[in-house]
N, CA, C and O of each residue as an XYZ file, in Angstrom:
388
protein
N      46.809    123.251     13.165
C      47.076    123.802     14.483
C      46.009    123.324     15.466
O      46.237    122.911     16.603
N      44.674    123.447     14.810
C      43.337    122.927     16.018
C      43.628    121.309     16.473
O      43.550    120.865     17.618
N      43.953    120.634     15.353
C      44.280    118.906     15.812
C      45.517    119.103     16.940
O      45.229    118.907     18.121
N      46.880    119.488     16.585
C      47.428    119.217     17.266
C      47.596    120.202     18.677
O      48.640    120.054     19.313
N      46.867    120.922     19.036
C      47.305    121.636     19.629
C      46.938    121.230     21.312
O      47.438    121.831     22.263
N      46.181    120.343     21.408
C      45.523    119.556     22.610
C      46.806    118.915     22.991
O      46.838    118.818     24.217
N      47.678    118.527     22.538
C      49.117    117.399     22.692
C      49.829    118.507     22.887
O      50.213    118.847     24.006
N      50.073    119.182     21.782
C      51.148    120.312     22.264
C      51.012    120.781     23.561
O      51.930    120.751     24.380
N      49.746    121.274     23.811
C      49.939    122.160     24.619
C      50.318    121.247     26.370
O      50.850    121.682     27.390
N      49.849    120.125     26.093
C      50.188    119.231     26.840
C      51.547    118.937     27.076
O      51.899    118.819     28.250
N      52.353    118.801     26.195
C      53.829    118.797     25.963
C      54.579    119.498     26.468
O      55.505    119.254     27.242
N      53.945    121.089     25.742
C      54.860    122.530     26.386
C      54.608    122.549     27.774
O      55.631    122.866     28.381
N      53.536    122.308     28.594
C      53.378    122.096     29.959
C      54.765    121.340     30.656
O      55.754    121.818     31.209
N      54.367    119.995     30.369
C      55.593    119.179     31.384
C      56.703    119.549     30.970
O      57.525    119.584     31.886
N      57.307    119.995     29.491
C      58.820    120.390     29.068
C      58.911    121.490     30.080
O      59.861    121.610     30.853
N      57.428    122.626     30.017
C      58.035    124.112     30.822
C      58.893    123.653     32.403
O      60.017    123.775     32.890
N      57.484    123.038     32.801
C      57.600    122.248     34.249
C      59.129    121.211     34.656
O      59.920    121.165     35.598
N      59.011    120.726     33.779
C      60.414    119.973     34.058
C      61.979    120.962     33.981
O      62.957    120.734     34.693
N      61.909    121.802     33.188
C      62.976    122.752     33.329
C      62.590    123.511     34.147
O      63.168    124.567     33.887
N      62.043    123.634     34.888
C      61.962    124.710     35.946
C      62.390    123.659     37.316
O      63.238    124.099     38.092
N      61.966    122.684     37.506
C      61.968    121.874     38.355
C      63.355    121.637     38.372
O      63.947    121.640     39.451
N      63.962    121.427     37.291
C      65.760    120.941     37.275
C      66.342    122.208     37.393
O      67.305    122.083     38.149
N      66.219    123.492     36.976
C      66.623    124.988     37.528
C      66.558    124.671     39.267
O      67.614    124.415     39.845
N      65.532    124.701     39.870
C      65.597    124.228     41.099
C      66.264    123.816     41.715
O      66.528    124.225     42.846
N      66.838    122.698     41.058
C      67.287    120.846     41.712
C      68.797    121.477     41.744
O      69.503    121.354     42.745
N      69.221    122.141     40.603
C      70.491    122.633     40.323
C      70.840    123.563     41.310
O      71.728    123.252     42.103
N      70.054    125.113     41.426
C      70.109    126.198     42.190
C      70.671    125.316     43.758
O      71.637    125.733     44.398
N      70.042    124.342     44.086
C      69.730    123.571     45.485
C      70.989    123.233     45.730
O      71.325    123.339     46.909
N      71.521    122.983     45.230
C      72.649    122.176     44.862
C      73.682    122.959     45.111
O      74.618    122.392     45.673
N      73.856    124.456     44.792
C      74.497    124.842     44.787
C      74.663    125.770     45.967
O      75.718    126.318     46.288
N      73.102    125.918     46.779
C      73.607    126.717     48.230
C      73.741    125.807     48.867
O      74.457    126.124     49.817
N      73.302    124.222     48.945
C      73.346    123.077     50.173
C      74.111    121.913     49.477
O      73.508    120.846     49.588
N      75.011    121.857     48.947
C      75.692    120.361     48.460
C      75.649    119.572     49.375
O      76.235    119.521     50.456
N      74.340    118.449     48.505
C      74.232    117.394     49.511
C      74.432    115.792     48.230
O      74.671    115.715     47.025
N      74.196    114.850     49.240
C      73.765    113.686     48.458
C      72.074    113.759     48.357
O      71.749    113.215     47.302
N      70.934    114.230     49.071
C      70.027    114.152     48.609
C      69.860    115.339     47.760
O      68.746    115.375     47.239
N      70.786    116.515     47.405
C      70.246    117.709     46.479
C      70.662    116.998     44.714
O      70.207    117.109     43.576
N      71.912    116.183     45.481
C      71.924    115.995     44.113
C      71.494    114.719     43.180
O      71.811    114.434     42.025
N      70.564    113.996     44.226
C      69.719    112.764     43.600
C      68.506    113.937     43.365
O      68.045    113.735     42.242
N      68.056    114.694     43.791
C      67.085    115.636     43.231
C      67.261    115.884     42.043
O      66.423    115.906     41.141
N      68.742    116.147     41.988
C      69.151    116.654     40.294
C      68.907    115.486     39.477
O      68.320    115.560     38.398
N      69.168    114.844     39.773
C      69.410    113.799     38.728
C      67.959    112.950     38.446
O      67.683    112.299     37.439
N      67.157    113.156     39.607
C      65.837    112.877     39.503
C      64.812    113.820     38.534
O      63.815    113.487     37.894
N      65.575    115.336     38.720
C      65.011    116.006     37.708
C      65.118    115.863     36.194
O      64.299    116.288     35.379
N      66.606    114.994     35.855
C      67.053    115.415     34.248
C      65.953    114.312     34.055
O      65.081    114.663     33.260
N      65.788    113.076     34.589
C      65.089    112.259     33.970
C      63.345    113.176     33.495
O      62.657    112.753     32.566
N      63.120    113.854     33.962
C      61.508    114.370     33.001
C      62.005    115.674     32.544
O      61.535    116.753     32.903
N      63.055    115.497     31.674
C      63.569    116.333     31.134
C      63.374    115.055     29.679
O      63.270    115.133     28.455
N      63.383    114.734     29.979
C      62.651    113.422     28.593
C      61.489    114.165     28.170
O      61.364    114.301     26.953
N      60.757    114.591     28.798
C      58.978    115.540     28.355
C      59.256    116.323     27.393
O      58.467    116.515     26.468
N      60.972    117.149     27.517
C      61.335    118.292     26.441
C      61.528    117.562     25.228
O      61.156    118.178     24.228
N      62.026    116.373     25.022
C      62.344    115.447     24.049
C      61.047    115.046     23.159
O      61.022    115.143     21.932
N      60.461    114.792     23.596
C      58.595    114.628     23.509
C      58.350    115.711     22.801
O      57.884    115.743     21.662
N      58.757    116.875     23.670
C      57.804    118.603     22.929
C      59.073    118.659     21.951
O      58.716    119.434     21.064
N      60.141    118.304     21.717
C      60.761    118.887     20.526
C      60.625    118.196     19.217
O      60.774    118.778     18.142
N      60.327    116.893     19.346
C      59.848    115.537     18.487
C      58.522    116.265     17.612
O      58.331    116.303     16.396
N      57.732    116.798     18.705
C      56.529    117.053     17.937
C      56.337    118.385     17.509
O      55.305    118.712     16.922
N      57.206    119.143     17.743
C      57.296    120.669     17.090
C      58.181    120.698     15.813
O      58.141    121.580     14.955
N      59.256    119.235     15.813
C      59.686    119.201     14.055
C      58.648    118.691     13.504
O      58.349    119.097     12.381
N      57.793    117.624     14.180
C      56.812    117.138     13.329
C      55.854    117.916     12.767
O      55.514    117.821     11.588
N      55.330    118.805     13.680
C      54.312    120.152     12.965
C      55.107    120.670     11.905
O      54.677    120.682     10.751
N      56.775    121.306     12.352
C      57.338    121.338     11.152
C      57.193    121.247      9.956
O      56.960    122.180      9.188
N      57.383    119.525      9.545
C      57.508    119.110      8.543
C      55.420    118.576      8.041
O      54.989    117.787      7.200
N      54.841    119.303      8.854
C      53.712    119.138      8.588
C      53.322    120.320      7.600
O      52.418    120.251      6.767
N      54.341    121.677      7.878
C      53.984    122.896      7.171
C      53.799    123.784      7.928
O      53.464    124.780      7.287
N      53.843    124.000      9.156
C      53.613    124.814     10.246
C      54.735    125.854     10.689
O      55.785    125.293     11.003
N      54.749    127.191     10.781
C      55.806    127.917     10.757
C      56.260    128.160     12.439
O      55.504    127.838     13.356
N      57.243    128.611     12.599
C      57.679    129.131     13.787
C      56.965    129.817     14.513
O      56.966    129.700     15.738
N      56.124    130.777     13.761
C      55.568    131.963     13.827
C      53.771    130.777     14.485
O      52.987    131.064     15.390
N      53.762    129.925     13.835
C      52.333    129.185     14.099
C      52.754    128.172     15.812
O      52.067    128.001     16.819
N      54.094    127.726     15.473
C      54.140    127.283     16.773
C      54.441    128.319     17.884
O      54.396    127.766     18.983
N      54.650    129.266     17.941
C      54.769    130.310     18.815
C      53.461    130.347     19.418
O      53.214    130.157     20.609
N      52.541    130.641     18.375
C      51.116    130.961     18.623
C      50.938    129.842     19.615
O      51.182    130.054     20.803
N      50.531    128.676     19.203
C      50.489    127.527     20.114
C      50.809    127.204     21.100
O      50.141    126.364     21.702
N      52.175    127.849     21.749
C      52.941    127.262     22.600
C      52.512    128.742     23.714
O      52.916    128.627     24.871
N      51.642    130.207     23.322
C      51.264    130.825     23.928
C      50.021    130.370     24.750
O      49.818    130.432     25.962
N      49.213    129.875     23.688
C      47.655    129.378     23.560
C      47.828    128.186     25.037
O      46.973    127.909     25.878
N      49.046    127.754     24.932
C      48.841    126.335     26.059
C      49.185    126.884     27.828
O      48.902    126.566     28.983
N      50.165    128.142     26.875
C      50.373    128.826     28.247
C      48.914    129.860     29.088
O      48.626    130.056     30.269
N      48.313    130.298     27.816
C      46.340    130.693     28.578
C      45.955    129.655     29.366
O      45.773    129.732     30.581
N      45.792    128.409     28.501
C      45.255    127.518     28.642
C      45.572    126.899     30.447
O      44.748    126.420     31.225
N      46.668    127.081     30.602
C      47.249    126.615     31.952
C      47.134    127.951     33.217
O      47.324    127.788     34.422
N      46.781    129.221     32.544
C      46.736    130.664     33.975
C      45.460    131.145     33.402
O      45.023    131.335     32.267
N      44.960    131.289     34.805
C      43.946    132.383     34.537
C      43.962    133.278     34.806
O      42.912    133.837     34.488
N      44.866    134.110     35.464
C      45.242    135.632     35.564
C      46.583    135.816     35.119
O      47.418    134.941     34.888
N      46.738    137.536     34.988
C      48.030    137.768     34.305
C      49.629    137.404     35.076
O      50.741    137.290     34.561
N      49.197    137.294     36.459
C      50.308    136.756     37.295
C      50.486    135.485     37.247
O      51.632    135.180     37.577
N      49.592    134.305     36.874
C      49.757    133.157     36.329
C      50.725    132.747     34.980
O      51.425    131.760     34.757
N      50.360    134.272     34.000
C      50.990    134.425     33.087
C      52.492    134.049     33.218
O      53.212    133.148     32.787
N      52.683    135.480     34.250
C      54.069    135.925     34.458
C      54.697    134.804     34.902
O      55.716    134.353     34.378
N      53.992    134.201     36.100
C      55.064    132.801     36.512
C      55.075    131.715     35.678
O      56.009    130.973     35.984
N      54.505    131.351     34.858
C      54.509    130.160     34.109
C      55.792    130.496     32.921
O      56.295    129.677     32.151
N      56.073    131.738     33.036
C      56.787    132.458     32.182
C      58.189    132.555     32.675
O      59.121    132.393     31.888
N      58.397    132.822     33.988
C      59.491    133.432     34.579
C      60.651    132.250     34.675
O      60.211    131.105     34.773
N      61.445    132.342     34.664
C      62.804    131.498     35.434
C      63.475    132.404     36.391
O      64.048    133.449     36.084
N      63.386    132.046     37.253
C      64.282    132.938     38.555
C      65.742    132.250     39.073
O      65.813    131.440     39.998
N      66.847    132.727     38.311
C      68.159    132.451     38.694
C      68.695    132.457     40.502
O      69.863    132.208     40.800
């Protein structure tokens, strides 16, 4: 968990970030249908590749021996790692429909 968790937590960052960003691009889309809302969208799926990245390396811990229960831990640890107060928490956390 200590080796990999510098990458992970790096990973779970841009995967969080990129789905939130395409939640966005989408939401946008849907009160203003435009041609630039929806090159936004489509600008978003592309770093939606980052989630591909964080899921690659969470089978790999996987098959390293690492439980669900250990990547949970990890994927909290990156979320400290990124807020320093509990409202940092909450938004790094939240999706707002």
């Amino acid at each position: 968990m200590a080796y990999a968790q510098p990458s992970f937590a790096t990973l779970t960052f841009k995967c969080d970030h990129a789905m939130r960003e395409h939640l966005v691009a989408k939401q946008a889309v849907v009160q203003e249908p435009s041609a630039k809302t929806v090159a936004h969208v489509e600008a978003a799926e592309i770093a939606l590749l980052d989630c591909q990245d964080y899921d690659l390396m969470r089978k790999q811990l996987v098959r390293w021996g690492l439980s669900e229960n250990e990547l949970s831990e990890m994927s909290l640890k990156a979320v400290e790692e990124r807020a320093g107060t509990l409202p940092d928490v909450v938004r790094i956390h939240e999706i707002r429909y």
